[in-house]
Backbone as a chain_set.jsonl record, in Angstrom:
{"seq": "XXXXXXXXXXXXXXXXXXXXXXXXXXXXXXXXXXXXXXXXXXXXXXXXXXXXXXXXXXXXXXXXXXXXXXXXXXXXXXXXXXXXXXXXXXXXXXXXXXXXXXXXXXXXXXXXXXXXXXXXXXXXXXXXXXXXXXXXXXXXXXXX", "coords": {"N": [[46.241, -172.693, -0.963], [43.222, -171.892, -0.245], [41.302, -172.116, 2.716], [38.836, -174.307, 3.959], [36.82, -172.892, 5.93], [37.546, -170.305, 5.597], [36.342, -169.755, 3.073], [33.967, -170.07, 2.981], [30.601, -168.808, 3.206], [26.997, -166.984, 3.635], [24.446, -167.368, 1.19], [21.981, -165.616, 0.302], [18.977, -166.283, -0.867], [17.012, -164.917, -3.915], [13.495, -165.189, -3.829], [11.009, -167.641, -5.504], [8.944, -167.012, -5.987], [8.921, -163.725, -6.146], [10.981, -163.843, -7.993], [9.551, -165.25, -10.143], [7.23, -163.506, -10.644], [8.863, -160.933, -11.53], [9.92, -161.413, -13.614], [7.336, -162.31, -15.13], [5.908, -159.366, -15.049], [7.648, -158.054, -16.578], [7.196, -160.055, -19.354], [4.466, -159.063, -19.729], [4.943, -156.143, -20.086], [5.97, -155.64, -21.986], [4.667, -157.53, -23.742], [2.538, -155.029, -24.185], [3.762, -153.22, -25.096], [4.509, -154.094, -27.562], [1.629, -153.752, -28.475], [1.601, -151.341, -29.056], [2.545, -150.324, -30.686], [0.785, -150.67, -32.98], [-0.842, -148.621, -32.704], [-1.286, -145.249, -31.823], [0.124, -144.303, -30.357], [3.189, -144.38, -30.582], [5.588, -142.706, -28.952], [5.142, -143.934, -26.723], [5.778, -146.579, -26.458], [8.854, -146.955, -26.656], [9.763, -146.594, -24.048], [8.322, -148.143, -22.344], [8.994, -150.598, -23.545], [11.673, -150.645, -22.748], [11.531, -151.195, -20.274], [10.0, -153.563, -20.04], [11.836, -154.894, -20.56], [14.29, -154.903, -19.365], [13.005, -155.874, -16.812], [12.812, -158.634, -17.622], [15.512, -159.215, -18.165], [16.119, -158.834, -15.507], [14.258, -160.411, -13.814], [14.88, -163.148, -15.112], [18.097, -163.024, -14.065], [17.568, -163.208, -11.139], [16.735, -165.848, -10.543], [19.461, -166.732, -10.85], [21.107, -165.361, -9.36], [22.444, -164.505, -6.017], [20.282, -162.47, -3.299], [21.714, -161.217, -1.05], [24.675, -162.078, 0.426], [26.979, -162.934, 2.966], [29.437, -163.439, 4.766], [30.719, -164.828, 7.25], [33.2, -164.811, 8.572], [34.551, -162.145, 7.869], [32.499, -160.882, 8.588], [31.031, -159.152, 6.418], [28.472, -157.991, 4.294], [27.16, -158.606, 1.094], [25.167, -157.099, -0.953], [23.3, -157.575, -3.36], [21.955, -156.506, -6.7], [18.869, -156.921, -8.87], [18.947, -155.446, -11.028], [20.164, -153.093, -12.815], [22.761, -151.103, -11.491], [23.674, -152.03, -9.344], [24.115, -154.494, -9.591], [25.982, -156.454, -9.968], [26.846, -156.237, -7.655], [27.301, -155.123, -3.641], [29.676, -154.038, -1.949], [29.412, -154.422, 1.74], [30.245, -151.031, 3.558], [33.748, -149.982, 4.609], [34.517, -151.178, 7.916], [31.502, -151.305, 8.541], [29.203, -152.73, 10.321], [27.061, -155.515, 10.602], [24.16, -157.181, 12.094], [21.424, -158.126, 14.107], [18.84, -157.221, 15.488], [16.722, -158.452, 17.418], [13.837, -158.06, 16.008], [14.244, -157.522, 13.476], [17.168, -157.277, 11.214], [20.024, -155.224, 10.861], [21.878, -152.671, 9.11], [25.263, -151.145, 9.987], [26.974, -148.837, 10.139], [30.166, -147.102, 10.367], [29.549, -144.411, 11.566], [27.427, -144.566, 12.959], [24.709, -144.541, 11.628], [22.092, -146.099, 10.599], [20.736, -148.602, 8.508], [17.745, -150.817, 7.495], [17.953, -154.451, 6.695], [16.349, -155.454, 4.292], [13.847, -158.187, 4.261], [12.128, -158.147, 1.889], [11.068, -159.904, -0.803], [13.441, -162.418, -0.832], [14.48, -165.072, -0.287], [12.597, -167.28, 2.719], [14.06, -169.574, 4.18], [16.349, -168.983, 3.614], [17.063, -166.163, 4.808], [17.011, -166.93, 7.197], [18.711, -168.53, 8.185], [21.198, -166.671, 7.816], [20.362, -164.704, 9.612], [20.631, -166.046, 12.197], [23.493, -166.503, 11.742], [24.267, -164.047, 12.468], [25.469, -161.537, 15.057], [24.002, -160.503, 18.369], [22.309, -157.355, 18.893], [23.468, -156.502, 20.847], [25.694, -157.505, 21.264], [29.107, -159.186, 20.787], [30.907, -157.77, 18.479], [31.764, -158.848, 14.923], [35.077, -159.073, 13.774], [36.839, -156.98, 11.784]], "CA": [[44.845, -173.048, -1.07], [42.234, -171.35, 1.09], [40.639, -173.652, 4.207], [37.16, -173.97, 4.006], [36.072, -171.959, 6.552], [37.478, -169.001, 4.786], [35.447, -169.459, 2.137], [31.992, -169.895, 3.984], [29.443, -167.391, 2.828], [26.062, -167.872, 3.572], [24.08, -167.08, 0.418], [20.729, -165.327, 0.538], [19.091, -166.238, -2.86], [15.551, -164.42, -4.193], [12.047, -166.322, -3.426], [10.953, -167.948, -6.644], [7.803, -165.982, -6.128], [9.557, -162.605, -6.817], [11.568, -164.172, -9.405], [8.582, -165.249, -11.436], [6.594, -162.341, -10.705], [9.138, -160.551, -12.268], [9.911, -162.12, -15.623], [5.903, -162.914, -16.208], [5.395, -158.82, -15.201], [8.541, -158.046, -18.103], [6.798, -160.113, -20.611], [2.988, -157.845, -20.122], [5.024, -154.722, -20.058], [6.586, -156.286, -23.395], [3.635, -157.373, -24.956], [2.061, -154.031, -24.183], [4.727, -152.288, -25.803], [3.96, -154.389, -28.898], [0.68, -153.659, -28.868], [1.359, -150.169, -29.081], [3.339, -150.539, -32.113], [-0.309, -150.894, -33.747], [-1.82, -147.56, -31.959], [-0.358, -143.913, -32.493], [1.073, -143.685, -29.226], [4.813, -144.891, -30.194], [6.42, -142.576, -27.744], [4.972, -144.8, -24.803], [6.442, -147.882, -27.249], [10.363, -147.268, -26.35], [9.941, -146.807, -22.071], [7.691, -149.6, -22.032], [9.425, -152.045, -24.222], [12.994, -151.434, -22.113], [11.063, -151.49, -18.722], [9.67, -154.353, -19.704], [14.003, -155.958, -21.659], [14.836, -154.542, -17.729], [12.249, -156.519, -15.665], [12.353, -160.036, -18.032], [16.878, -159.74, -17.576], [16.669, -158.794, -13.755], [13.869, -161.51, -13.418], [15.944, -163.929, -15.053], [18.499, -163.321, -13.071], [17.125, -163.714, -10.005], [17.073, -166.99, -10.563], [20.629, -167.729, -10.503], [22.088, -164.607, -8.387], [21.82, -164.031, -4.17], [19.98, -161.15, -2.87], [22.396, -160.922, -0.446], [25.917, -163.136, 0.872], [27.256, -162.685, 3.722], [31.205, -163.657, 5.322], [30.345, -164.547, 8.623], [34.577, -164.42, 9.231], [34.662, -160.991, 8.14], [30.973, -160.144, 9.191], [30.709, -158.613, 5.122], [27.198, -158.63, 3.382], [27.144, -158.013, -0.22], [24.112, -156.859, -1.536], [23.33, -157.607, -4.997], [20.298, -156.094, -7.279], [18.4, -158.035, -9.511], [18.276, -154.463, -12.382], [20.737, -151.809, -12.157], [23.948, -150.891, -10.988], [24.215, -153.057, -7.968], [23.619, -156.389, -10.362], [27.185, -156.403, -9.611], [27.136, -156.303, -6.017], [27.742, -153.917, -3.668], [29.79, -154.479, -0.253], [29.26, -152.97, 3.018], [31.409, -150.048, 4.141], [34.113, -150.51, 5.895], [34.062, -150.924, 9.732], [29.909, -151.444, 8.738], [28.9, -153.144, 11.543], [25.973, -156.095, 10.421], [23.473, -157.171, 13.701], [20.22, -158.707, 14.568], [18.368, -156.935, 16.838], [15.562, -159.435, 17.878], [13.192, -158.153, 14.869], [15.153, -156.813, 12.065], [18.515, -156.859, 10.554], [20.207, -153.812, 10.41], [23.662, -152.486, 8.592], [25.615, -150.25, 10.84], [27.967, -147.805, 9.499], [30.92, -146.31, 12.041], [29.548, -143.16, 11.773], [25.848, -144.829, 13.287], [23.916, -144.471, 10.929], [21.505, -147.499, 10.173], [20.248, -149.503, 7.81], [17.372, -151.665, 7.444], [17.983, -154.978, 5.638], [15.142, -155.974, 3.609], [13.928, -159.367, 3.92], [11.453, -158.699, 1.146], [11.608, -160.757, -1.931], [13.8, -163.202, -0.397], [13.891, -167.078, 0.32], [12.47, -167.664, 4.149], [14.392, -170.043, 5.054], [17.972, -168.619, 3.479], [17.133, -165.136, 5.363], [16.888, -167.427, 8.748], [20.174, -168.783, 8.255], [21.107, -165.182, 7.773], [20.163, -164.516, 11.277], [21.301, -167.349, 13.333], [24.7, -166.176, 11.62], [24.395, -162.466, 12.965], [25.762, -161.636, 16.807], [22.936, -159.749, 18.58], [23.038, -155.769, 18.617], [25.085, -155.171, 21.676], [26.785, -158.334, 21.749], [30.215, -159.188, 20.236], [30.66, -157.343, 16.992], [32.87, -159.604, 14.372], [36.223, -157.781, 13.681], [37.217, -157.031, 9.907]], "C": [[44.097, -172.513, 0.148], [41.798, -172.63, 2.213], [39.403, -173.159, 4.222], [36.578, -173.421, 4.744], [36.53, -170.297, 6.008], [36.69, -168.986, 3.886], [33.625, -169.786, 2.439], [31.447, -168.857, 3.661], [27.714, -168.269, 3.105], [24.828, -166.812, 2.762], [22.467, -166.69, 0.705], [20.084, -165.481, -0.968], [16.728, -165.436, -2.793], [14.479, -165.578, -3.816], [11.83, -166.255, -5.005], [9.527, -166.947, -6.803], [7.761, -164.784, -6.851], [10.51, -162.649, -7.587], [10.777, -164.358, -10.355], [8.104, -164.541, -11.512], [7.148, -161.498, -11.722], [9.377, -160.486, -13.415], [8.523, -161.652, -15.856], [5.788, -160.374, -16.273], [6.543, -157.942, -16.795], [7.501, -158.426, -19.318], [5.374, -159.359, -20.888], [3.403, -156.759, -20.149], [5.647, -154.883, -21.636], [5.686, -156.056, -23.945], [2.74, -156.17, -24.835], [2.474, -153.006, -25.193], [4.588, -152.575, -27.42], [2.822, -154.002, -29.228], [0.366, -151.883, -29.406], [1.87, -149.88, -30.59], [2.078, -150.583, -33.342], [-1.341, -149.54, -33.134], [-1.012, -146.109, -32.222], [0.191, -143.326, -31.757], [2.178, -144.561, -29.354], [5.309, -143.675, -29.39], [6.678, -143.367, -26.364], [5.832, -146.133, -25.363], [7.994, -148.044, -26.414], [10.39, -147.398, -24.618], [9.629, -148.007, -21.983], [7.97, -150.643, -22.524], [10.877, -151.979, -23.261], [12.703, -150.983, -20.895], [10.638, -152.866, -18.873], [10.666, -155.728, -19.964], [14.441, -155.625, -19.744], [14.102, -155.574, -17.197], [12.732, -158.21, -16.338], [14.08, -160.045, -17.34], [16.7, -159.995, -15.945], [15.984, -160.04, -13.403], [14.603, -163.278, -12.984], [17.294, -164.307, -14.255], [19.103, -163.765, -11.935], [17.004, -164.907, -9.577], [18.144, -167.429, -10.113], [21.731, -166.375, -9.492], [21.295, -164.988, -6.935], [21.422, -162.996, -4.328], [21.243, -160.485, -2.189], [23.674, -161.966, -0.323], [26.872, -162.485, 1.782], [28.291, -163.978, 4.07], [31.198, -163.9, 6.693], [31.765, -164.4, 9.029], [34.681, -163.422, 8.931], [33.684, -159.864, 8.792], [30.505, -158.567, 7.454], [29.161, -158.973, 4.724], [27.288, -157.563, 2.484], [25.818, -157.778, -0.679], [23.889, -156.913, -3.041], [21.519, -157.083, -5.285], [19.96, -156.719, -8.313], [18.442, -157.039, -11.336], [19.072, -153.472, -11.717], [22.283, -151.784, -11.669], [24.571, -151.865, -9.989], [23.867, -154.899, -8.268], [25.202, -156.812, -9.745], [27.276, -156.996, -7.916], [27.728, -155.605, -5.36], [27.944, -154.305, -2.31], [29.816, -153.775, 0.256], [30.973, -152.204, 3.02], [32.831, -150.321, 4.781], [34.42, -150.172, 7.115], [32.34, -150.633, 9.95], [30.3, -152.587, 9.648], [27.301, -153.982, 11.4], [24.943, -157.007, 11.481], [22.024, -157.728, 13.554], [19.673, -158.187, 15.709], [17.264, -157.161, 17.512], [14.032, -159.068, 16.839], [13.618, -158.253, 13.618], [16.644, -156.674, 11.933], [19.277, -156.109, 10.26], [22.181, -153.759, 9.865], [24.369, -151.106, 9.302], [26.566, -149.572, 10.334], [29.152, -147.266, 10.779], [30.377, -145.064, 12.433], [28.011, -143.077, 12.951], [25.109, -144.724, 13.048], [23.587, -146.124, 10.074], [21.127, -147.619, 9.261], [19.136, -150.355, 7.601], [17.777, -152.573, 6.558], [16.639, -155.494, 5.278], [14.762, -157.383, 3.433], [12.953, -159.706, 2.498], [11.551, -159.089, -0.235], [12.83, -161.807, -1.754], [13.413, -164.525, 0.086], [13.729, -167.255, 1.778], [13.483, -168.397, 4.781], [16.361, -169.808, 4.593], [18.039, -167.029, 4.627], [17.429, -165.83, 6.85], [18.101, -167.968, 9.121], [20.74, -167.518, 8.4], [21.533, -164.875, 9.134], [20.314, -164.687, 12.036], [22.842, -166.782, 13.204], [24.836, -164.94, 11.84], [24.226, -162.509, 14.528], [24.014, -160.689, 17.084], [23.103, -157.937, 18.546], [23.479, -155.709, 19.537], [25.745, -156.773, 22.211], [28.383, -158.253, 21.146], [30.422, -158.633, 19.115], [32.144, -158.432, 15.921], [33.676, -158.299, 13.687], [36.614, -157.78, 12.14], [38.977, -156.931, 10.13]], "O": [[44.398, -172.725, 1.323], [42.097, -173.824, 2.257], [38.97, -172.023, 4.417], [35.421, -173.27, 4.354], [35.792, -169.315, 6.098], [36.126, -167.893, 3.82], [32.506, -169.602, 1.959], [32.037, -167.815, 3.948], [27.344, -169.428, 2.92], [24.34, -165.818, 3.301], [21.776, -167.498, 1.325], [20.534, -164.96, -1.988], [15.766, -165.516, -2.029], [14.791, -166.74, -3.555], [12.211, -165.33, -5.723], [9.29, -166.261, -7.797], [7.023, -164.554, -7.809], [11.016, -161.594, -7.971], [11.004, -163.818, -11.438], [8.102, -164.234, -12.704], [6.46, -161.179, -12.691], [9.077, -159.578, -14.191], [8.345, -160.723, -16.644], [5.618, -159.895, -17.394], [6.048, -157.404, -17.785], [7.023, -157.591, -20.087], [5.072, -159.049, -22.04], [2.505, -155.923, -20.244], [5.641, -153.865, -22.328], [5.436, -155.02, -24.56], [1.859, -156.333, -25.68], [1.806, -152.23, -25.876], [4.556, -151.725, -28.31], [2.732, -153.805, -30.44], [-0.636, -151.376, -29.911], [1.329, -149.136, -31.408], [2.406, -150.532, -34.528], [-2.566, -149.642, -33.195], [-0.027, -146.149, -32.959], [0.723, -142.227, -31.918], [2.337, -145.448, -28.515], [5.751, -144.492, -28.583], [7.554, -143.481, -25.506], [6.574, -146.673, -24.543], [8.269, -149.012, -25.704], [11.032, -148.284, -24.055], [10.392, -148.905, -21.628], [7.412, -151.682, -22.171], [11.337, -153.077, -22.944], [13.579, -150.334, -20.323], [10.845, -153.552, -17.872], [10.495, -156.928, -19.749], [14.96, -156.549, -19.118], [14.876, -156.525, -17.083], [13.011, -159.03, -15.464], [14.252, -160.641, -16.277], [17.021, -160.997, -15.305], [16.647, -160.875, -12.788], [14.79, -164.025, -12.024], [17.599, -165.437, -13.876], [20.173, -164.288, -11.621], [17.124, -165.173, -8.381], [18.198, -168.28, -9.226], [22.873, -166.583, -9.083], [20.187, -165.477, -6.713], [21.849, -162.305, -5.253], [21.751, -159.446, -2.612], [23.6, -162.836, -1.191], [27.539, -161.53, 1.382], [28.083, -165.155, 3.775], [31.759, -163.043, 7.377], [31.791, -163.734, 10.063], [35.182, -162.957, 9.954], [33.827, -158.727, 9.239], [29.919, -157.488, 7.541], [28.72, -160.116, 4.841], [27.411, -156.348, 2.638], [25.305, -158.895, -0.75], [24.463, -156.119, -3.786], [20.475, -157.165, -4.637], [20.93, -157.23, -8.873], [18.15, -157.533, -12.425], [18.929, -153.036, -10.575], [22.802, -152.894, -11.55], [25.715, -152.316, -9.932], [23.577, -155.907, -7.624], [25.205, -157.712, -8.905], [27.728, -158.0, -7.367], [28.749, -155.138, -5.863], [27.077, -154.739, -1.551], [30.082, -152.615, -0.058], [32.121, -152.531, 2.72], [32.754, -151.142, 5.696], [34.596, -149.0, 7.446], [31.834, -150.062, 10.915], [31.369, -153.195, 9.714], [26.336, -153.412, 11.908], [25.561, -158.071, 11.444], [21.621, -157.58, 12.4], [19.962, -158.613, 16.827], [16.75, -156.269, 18.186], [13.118, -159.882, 16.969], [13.274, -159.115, 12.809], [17.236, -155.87, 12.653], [19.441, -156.141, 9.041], [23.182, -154.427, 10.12], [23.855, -150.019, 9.037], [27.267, -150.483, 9.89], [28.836, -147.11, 11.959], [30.659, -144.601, 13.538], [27.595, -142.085, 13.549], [24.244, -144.714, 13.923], [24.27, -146.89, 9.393], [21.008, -146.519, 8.72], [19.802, -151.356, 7.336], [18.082, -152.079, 5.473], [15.908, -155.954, 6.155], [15.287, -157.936, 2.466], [12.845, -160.824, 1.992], [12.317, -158.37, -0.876], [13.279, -162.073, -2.869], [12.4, -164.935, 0.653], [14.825, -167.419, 2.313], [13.875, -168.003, 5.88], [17.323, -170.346, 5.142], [19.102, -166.846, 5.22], [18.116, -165.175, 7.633], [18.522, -167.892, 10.275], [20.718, -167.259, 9.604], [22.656, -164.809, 9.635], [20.271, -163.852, 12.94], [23.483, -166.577, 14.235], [25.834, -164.537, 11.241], [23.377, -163.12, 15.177], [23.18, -160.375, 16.235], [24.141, -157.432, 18.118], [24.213, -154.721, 19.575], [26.16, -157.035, 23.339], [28.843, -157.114, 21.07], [29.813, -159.37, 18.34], [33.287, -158.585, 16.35], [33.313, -157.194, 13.283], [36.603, -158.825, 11.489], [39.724, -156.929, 9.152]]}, "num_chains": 1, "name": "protein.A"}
């Protein structure tokens, strides 16, 4: 059986803001798409009806996935996407190197090549946890 501090993650989950945003802008790219269905532009009909089957799933969701989740014992952050390939989730590199450097969040690669992480569309006060749980940039780096 694992010991609870192995399994510690500390979950970054979407802002309900950019969760509803997205659904409500799904269902006007929807009902647009219907409306076209009555006009003689069906070519625009098929993009715009599965941009708008794309935006209502990813919306949805957003709801119940993280943006991000992060391992503070391995120092891992998974990135997940709300539409797309990385719905899945997609973990850092390895020997990435994840940091706080008194503004911004960055993902470090061995090779040194950065990263910004994005706090936008995210919950305030899960990103701040986030942060508290990231060393500073030239302090201790956690070891994988």
């Amino acid at each position: 059986m694992p010991s609870a501090e192995g399994s510690r993650f500390i979950r970054v989950r979407y802002s309900r803001k950019a969760s509803v945003l997205t659904t409500v802008l799904g269902f006007v790219l929807l009902a647009c798409a219907a409306v076209t269905l009555f006009t003689p532009f069906i070519p625009v009909l098929v993009p715009i009806g599965l941009t708008g089957l794309a935006l209502i799933g990813g919306g949805l969701r957003s709801f119940f996935r993280p943006r991000y989740l992060f391992q503070p014992d391995t120092g891992v952050l998974t990135v997940f996407a709300a539409i797309g390939p990385g719905s899945k989730g997609t973990p850092g590199a390895e020997g990435e190197r994840v940091y706080f450097d008194g503004r911004r969040v960055f993902r470090e690669l061995p090779d040194g090549e950065r990263h910004r992480v994005s706090p936008t569309g995210t919950d305030r006060n899960d990103f701040a946890r986030l942060v508290q749980a990231l060393p500073p940039e030239h302090g201790p780096a956690i070891e994988r």
